[in-house]
KENUBA-942900 format. One record per residue: residue in one letter; y negated, x, z negated of N, C-alpha, C in turn. Coordinates in steps of 0.1 Angstrom, whole numbers, padded with zeros to 4 digits, always signed. Layout:
N
aYXZYXZYXZ;...
//
This chain:
405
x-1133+2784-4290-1124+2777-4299-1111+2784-4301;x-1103+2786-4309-1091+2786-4315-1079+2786-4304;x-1073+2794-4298-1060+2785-4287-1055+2797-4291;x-1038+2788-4291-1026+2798-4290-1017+2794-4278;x-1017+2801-4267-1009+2797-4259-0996+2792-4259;x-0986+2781-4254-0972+2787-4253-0969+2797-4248;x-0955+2798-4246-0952+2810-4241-0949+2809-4228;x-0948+2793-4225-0945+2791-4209-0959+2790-4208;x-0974+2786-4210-0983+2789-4202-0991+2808-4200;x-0980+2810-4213-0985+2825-4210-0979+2834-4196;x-0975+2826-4190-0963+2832-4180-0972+2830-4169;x-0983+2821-4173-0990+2814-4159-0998+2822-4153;x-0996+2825-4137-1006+2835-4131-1019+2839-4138;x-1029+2832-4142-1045+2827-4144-1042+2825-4165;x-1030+2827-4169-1026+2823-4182-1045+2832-4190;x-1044+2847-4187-1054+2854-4195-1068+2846-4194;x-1072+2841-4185-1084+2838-4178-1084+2821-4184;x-1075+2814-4185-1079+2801-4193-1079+2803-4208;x-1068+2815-4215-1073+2816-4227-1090+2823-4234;x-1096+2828-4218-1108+2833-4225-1121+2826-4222;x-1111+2811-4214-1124+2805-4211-1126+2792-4224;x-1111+2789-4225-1110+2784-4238-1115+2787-4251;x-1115+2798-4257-1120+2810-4262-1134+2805-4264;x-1142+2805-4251-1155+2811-4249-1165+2796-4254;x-1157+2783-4256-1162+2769-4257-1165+2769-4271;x-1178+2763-4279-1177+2766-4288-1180+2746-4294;x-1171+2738-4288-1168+2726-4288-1187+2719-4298;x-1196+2724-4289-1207+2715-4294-1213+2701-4288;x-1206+2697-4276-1208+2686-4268-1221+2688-4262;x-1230+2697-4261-1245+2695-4252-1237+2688-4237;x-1226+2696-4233-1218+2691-4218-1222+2678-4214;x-1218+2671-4229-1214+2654-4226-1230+2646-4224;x-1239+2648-4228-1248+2648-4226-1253+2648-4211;x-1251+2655-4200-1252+2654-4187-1241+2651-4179;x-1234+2649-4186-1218+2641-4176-1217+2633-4169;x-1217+2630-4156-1218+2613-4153-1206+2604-4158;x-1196+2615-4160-1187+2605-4160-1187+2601-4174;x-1192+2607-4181-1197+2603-4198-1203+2593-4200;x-1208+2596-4189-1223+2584-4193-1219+2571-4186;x-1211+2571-4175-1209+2554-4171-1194+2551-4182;x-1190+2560-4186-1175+2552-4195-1174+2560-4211;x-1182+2564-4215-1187+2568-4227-1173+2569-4238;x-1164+2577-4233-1156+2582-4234-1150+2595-4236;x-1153+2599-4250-1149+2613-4251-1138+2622-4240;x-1129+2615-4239-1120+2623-4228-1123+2622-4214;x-1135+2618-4215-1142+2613-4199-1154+2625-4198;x-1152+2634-4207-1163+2647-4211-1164+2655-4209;x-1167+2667-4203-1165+2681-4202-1157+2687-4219;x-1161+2681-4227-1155+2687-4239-1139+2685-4242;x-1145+2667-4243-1127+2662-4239-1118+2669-4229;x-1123+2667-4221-1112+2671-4207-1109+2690-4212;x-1116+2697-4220-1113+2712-4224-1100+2711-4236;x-1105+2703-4244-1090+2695-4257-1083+2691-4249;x-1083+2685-4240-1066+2682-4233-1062+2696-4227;x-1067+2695-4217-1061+2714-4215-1058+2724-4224;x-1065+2721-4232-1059+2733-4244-1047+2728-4254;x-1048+2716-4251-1032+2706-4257-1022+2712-4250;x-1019+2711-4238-1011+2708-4224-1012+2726-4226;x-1019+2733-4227-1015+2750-4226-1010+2755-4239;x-1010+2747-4251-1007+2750-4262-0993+2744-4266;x-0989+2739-4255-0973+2733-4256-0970+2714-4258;x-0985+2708-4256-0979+2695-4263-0978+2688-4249;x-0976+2681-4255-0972+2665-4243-0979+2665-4232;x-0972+2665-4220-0982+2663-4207-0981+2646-4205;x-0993+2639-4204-0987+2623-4200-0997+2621-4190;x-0994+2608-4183-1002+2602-4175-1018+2601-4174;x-1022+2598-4191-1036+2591-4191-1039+2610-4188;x-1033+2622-4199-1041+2632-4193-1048+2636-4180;x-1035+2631-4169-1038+2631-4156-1049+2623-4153;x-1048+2613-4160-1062+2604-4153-1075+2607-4155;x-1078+2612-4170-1089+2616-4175-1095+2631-4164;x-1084+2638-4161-1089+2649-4154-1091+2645-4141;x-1083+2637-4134-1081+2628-4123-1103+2624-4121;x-1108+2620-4130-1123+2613-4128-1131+2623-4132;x-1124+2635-4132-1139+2645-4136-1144+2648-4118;x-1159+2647-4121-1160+2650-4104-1161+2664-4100;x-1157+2672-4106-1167+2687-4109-1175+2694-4101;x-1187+2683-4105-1194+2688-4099-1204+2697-4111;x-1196+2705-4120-1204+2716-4127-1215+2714-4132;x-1223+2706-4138-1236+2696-4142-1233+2704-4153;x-1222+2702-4164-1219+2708-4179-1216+2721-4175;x-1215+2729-4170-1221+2747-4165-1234+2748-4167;x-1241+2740-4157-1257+2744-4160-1262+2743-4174;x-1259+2731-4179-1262+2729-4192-1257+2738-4207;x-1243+2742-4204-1237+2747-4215-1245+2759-4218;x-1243+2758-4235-1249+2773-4240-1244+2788-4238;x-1230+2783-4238-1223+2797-4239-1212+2801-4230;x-1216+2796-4213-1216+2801-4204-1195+2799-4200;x-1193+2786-4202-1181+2784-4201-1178+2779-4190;x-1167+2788-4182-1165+2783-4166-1156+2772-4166;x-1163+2762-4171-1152+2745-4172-1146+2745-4157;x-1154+2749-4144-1148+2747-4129-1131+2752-4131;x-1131+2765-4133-1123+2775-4131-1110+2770-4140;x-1111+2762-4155-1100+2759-4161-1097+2749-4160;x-1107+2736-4154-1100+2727-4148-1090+2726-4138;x-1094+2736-4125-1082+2744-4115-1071+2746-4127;x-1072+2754-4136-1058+2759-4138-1051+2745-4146;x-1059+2737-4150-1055+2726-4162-1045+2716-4148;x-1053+2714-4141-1051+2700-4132-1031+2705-4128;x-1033+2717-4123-1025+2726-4116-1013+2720-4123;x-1012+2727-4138-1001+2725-4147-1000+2713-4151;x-1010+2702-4151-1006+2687-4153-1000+2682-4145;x-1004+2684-4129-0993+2677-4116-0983+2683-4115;x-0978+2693-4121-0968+2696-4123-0958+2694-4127;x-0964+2688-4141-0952+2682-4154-0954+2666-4147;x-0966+2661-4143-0966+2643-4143-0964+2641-4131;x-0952+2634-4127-0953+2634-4107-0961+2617-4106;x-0970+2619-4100-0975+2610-4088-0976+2602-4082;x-0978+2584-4087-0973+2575-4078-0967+2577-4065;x-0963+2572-4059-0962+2571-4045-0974+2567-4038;x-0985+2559-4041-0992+2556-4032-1005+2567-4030;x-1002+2573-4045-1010+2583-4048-1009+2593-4040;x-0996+2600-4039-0992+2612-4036-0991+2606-4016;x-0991+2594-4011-0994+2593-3998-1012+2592-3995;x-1019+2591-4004-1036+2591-4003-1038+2604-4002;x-1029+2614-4011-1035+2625-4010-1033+2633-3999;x-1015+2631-3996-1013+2640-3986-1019+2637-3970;x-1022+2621-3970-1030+2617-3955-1044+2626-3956;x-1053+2626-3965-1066+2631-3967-1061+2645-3963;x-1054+2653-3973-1053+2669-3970-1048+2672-3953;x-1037+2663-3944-1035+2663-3934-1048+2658-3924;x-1055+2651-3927-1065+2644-3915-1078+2653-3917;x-1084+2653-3931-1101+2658-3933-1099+2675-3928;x-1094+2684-3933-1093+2696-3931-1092+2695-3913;x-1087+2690-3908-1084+2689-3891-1094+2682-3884;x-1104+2695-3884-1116+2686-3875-1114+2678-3861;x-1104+2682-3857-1103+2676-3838-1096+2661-3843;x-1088+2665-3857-1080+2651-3857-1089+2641-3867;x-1096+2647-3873-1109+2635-3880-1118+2633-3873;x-1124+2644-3857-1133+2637-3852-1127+2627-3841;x-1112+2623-3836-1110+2614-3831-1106+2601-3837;x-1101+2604-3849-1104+2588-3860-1113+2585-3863;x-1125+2596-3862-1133+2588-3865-1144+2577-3855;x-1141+2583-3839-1145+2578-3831-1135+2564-3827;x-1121+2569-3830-1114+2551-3833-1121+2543-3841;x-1121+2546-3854-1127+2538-3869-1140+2532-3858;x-1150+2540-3853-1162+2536-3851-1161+2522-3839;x-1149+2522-3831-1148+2519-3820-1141+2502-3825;x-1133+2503-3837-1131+2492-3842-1136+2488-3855;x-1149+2490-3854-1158+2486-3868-1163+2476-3873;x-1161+2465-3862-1162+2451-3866-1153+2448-3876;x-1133+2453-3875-1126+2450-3877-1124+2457-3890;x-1128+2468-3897-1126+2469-3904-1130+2463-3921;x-1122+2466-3929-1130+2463-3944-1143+2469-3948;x-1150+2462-3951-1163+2468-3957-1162+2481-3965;x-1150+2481-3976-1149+2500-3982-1144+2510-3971;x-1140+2507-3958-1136+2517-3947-1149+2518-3939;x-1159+2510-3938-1169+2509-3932-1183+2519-3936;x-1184+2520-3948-1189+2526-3956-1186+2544-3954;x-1175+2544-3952-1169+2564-3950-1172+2566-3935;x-1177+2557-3925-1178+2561-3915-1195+2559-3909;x-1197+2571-3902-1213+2571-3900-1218+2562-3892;x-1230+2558-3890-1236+2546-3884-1237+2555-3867;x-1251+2551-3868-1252+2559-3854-1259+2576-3858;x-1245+2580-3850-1245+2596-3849-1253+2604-3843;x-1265+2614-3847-1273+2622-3839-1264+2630-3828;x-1264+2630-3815-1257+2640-3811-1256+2651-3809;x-1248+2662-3806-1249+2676-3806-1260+2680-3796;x-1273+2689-3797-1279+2693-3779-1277+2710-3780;x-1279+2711-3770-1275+2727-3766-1278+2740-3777;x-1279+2748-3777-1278+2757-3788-1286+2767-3781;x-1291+2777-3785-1300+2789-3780-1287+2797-3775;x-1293+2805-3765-1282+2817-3756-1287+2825-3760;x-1302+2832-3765-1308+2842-3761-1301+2848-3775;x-1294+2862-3777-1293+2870-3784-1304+2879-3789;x-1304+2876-3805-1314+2889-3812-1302+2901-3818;x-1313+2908-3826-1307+2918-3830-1300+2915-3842;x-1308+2904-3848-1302+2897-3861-1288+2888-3860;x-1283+2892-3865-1273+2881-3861-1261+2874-3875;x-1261+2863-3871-1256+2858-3888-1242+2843-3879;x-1235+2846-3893-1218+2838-3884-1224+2825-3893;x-1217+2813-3884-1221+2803-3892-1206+2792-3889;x-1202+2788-3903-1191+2778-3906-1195+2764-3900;x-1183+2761-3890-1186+2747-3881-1182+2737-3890;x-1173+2739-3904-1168+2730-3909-1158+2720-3905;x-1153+2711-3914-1140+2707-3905-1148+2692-3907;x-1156+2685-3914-1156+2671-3912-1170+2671-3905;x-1183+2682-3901-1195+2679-3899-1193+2680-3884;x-1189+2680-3878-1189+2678-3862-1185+2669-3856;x-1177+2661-3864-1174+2644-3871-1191+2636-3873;x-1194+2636-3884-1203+2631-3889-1215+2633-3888;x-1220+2644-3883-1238+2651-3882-1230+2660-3873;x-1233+2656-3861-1228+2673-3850-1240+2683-3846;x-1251+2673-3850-1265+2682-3844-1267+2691-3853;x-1265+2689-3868-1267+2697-3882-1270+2714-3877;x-1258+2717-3876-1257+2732-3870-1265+2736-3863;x-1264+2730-3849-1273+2730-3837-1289+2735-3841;x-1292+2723-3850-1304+2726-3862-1307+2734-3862;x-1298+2740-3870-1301+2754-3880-1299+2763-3866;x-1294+2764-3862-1290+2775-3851-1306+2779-3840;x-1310+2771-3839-1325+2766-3831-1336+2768-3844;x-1336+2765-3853-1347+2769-3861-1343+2787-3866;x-1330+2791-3866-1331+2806-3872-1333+2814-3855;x-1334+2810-3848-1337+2812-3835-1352+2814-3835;x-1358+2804-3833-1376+2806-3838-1381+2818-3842;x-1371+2817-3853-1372+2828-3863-1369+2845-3864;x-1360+2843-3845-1355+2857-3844-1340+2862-3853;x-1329+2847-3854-1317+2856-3858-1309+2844-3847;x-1297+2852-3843-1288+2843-3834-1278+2839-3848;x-1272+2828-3840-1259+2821-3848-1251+2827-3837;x-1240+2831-3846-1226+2837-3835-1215+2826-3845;x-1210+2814-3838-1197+2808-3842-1185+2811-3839;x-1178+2813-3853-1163+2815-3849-1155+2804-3847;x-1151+2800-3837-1142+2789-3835-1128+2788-3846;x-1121+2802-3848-1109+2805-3852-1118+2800-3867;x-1126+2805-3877-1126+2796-3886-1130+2779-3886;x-1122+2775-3897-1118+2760-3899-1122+2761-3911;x-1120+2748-3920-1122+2742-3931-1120+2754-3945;x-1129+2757-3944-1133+2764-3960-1121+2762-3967;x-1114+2755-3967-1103+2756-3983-1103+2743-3992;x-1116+2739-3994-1115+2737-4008-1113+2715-4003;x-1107+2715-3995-1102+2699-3997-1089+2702-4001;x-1080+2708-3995-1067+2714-4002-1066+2717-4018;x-1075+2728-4015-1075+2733-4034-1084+2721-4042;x-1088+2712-4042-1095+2703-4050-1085+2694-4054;x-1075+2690-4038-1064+2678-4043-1050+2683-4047;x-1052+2698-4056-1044+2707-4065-1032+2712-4051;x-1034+2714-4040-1026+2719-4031-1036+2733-4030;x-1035+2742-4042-1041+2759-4043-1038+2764-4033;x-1026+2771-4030-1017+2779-4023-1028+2775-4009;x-1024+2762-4007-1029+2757-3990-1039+2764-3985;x-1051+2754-4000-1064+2759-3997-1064+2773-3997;x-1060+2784-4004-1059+2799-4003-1053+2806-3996;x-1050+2800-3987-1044+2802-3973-1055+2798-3959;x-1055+2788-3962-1074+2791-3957-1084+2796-3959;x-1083+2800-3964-1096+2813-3968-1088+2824-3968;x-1081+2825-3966-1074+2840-3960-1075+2839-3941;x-1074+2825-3937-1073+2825-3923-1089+2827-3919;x-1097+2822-3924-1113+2822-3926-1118+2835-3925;x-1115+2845-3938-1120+2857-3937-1114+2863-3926;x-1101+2862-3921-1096+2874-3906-1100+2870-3897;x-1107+2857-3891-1113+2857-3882-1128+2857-3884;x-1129+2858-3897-1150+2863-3897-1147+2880-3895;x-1140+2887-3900-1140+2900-3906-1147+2910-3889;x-1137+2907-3875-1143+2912-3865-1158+2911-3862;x-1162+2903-3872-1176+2901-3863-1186+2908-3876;x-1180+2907-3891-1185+2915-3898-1185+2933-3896;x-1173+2930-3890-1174+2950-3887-1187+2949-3875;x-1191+2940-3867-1197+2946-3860-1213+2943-3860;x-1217+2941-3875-1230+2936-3875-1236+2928-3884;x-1226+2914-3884-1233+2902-3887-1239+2899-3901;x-1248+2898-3905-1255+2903-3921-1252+2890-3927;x-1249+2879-3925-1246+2868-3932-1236+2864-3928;x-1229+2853-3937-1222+2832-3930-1226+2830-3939;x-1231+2818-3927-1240+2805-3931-1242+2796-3931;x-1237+2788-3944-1236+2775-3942-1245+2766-3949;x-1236+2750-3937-1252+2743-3939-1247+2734-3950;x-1232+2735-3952-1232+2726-3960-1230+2733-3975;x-1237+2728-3985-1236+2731-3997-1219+2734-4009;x-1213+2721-4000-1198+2722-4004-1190+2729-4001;x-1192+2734-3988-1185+2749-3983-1192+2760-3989;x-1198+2766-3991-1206+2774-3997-1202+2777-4006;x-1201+2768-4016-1199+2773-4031-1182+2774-4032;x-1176+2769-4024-1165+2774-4025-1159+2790-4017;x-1169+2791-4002-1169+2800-3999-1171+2817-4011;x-1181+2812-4016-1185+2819-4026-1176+2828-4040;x-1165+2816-4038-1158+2815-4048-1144+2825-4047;x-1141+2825-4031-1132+2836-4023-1127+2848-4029;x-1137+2856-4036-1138+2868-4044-1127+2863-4055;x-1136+2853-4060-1128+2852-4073-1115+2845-4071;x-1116+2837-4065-1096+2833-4062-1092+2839-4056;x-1092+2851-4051-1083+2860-4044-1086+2872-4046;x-1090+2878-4065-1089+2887-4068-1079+2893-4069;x-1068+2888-4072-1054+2895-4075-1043+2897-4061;x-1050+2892-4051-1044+2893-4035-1047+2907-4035;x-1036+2918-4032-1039+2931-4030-1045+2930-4011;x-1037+2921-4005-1045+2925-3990-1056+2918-3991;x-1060+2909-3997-1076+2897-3993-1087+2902-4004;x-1082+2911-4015-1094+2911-4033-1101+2918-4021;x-1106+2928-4016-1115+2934-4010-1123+2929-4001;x-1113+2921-3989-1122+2915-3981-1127+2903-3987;x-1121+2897-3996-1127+2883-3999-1140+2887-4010;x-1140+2895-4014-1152+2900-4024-1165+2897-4015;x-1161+2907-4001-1173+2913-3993-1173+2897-3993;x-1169+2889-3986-1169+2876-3981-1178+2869-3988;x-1177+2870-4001-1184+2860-4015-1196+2867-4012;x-1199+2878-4011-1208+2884-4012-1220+2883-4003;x-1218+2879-3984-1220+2880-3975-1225+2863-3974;x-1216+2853-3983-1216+2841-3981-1233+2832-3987;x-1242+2829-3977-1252+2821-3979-1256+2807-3974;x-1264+2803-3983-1266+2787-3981-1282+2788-3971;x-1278+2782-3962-1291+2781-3950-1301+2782-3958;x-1306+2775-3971-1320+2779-3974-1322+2793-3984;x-1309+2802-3984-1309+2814-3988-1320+2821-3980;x-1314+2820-3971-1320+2824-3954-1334+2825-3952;x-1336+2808-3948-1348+2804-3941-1361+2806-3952;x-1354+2805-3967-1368+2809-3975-1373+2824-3978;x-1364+2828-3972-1371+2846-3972-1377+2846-3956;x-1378+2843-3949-1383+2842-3937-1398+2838-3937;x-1406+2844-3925-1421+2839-3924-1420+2825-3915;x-1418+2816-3925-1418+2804-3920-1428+2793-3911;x-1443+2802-3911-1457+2796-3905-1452+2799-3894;x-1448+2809-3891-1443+2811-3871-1437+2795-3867;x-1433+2788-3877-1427+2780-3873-1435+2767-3864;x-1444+2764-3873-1452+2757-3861-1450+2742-3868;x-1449+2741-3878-1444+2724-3883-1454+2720-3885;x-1457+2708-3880-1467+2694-3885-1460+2682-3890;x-1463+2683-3900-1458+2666-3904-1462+2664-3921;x-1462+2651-3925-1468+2650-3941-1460+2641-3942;x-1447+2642-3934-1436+2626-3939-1431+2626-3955;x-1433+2614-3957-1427+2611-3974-1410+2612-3975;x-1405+2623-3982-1391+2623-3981-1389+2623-3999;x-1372+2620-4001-1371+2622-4013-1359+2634-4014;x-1358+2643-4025-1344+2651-4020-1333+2649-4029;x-1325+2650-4023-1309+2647-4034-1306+2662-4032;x-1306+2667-4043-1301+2681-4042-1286+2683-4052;x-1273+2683-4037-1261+2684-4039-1259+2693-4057;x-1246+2689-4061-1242+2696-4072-1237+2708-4070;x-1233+2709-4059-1227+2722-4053-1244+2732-4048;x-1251+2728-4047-1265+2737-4048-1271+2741-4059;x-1271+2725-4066-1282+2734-4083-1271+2742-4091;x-1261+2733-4092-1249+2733-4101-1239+2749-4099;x-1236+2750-4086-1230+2754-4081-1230+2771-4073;x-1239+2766-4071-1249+2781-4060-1258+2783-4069;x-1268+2775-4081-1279+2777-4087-1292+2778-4080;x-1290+2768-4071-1303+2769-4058-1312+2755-4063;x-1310+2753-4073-1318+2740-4077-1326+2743-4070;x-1340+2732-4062-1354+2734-4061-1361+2743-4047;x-1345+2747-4042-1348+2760-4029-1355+2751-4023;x-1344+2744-4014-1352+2734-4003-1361+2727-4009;x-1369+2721-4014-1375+2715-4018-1390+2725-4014;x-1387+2736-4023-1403+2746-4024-1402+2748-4005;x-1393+2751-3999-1394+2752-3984-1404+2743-3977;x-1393+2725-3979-1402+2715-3977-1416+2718-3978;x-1419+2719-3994-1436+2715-3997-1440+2726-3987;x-1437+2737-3985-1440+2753-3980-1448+2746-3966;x-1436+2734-3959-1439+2732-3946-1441+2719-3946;x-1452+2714-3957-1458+2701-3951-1452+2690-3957;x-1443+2686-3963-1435+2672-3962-1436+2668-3981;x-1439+2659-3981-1445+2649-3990-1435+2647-3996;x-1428+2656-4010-1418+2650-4018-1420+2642-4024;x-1412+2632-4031-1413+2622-4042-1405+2629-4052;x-1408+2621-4065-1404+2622-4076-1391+2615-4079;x-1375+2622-4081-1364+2618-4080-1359+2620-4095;x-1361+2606-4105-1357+2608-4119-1337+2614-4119;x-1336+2616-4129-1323+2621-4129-1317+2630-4124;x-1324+2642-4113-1322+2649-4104-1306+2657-4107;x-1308+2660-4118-1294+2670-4122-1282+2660-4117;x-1283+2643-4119-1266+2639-4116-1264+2636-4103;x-1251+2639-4108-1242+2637-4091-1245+2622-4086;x-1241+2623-4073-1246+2612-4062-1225+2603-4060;x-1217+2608-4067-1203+2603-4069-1196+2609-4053;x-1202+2615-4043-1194+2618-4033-1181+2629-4039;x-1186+2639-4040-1177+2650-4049-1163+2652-4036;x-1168+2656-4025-1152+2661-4020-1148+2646-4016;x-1137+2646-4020-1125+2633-4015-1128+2622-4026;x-1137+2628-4038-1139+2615-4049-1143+2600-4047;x-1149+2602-4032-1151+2589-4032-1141+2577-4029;x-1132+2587-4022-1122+2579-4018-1110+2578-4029;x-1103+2587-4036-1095+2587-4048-1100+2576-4060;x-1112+2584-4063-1122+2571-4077-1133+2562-4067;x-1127+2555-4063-1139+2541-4054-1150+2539-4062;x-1144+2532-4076-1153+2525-4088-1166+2531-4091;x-1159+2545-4097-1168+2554-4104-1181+2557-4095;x-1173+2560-4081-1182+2571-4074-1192+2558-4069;x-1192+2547-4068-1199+2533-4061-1210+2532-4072;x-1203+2533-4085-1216+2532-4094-1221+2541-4094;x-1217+2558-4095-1230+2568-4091-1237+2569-4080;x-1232+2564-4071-1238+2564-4056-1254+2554-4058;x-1250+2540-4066-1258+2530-4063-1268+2536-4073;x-1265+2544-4084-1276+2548-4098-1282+2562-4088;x-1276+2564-4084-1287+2576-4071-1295+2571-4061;x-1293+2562-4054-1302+2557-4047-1310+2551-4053;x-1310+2543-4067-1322+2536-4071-1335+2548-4076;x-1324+2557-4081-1335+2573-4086-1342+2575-4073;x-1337+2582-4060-1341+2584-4047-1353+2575-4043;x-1349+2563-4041-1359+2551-4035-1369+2549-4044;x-1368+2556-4057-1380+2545-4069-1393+2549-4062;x-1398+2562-4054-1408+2567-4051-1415+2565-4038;x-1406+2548-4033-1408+2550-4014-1407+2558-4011;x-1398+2565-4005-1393+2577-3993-1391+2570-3977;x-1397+2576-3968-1395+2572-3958-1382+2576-3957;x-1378+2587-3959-1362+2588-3955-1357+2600-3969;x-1340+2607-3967-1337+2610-3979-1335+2620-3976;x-1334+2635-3976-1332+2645-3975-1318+2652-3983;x-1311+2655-3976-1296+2662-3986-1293+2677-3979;x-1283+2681-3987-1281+2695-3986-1268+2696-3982;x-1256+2688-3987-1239+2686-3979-1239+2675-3970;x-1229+2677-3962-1222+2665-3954-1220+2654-3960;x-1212+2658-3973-1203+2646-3982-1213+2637-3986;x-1226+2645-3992-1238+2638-4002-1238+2627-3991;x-1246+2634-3978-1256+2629-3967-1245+2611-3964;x-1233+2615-3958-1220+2604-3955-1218+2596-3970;x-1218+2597-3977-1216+2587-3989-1232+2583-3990;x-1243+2587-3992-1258+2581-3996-1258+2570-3984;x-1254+2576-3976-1257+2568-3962-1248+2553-3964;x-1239+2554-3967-1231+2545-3971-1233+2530-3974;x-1244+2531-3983-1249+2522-3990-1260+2513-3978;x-1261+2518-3971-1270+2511-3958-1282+2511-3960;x-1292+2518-3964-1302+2512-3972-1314+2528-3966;x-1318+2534-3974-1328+2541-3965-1324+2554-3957;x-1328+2559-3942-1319+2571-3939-1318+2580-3948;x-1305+2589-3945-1304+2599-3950-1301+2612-3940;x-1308+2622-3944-1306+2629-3931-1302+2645-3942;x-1294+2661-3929-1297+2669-3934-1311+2677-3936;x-1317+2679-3945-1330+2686-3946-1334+2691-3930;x-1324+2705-3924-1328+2713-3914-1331+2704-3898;x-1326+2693-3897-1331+2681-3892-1338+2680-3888;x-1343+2676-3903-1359+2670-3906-1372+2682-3904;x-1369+2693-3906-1376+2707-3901-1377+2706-3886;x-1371+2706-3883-1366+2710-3864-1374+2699-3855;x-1371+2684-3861-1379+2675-3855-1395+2674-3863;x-1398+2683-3870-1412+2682-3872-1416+2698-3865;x-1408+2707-3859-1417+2721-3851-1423+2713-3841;x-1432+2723-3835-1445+2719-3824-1444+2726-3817;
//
């Protein structure tokens, strides 16, 4: 489409990169069409198309106001209008830059701007979310039913990890909320690429991927994390390690993303490239692998929720799944598969409403097929599906590990 920048957004670091993404939109709405948030508030500025007209208002010099903020405020981006669009418009990337220059111009309730900053202070700080969260659990009678809901039922615990060193060897992200929430997840994966002949080497010095920071428009933060990320993976990349690997889908795709937000860093564009480059999603991994060594029996009925940050995001639609069938396990038929599940990051907690109705319109898709239980690919998905109390939800590599023989 048509944009003439001002001259104050032409000033803007990322200014060339939103006019060519702007540019590149050729305003036909297929987007709106797979949007959730279209589809529960049927609201043009509730659209991937809308929400590109306001940004291109707000970069073209007009009025920044509140409702702008709100309409961008409920996008969940979880990229669904990427997959779909024809002509290959990075809506992720100019939302970043749109959101950026709106909290800029519109400041921020107060109760707002204390929701955000408690979340960016507590979730990124695994030691200090995994002892609230053992409070929260500890006084769970007492809490509200919407606090009850963000905190896990009963938690699988961590068990020992393999010692034995291969030759293979791959780094893997502990994450900042899954040692909290699912602490065996990793353990998992670490014991099944074991089987397999690759060790997990964990870096303790990496923390939280970035992207809770950069999502609740604190960039700089998040980009500061992933600068602290890459110099404590980089020693172990000089000396071998052919992957990081993660289990969660939402780290990933932002991991991935490193290259590209920190192309213009003259000390990180290099490493962070290699970093995007090196960065895989566990079933990158395990489906190139001779997985019959593995030894699995089972024909359990599962259904899979495959995160947005997988199909959408990574473009791994379908990985895990062909794995599954590979090794036995009885998928069902999950109508709607493309929409988001409303976790999205922190969205559950920011938009309650929205994300409660996507949550509940995903489990009815999930359960229509009897599943003995639900299979996911992020933390966030797995902790919000679970939420609803209703059938388990577990991570896929889990569900692998307790079906080896």
């Amino acid at each position: 489409m048509q944009t003439t920048l001002s001259e104050e957004a032409k000033r803007l670091p990322r200014a060339e990169e939103a006019e060519s993404i702007l540019r590149s939109c050729v305003h036909c709405g297929f987007c709106n069409a797979t949007c959730p948030t279209y589809q529960l508030l049927g609201d043009e500025l509730d659209g991937p198309r809308g929400r590109i007209y306001l940004i291109k208002q707000v970069l073209e010099g007009n009025e920044v106001t509140e409702k702008t903020q709100l309409h961008l405020d409920r996008c969940l981006s979880c990229r669904n209008c990427e997959t779909t669009c024809p002509s290959g418009v990075k809506y992720h990337n100019l939302l970043d830059i749109g959101r950026a220059v709106v909290d800029a111009a519109v400041p921020r309730p107060m109760g707002q701007r204390l929701l955000r900053d408690g979340l960016r202070a507590v979730v990124p700080n695994a030691g200090l979310f995994k002892s609230l969260t053992r409070v929260g659990n500890a006084f769970r009678p007492l809490l509200p039913g919407s606090l009850k809901t963000k905190l896990p039922g009963q938690v699988r615990p961590a068990t020992a990890r393999p010692t034995q060193q291969h030759a293979r060897q791959v780094l893997m992200l502990e994450g900042c909320v899954l040692p909290a929430l699912s602490p065996n997840t990793n353990g998992a994966a670490a014991r099944v690429l074991d089987r397999l002949g690759i060790s997990v080497k964990p870096i303790a010095q990496a923390g939280c991927c970035g992207a809770v920071d950069y999502h609740l428009n604190a960039q700089k933060a998040g980009l500061d994390r992933a600068r602290r990320n890459i110099d404590a993976w980089w020693p172990a990349i000089d000396a071998g390690a052919e992957a990081i690997v993660q289990t969660a889908s939402g780290c990933g795709a932002f991991v991935k993303e490193y290259g590209h937000l920190l192309r213009d860093d003259p000390a990180y564009a290099t490493k962070a490239a290699k970093i995007s480059e090196m960065t895989r999603d566990l079933i990158e991994v395990l489906r190139e692998e001779p997985l019959e060594k593995l030894g699995t029996c089972t024909s359990q009925k599962l259904a899979f929720h495959c995160p947005c940050t997988l199909q959408h995001a990574q473009k791994l639609g379908g990985a895990v799944e062909a794995v599954l069938t590979r090794l036995g396990f009885n998928l069902t038929s999950v109508p709607d598969g493309h929409l988001c599940c409303g976790s999205a990051g922190t969205y559950s907690i920011t938009q309650p409403v929205l994300s409660t109705q996507l949550r509940d319109n995903k489990m009815r898709a999930l359960e229509s097929g009897n599943p003995e239980v639900i299979a996911t690919a992020n933390i966030g998905c797995q902790t919000h599906l679970a939420g609803a109390g209703r059938t388990p939800v577990k991570h896929w590599i889990e569900l692998i590990e307790d079906a080896l023989h």
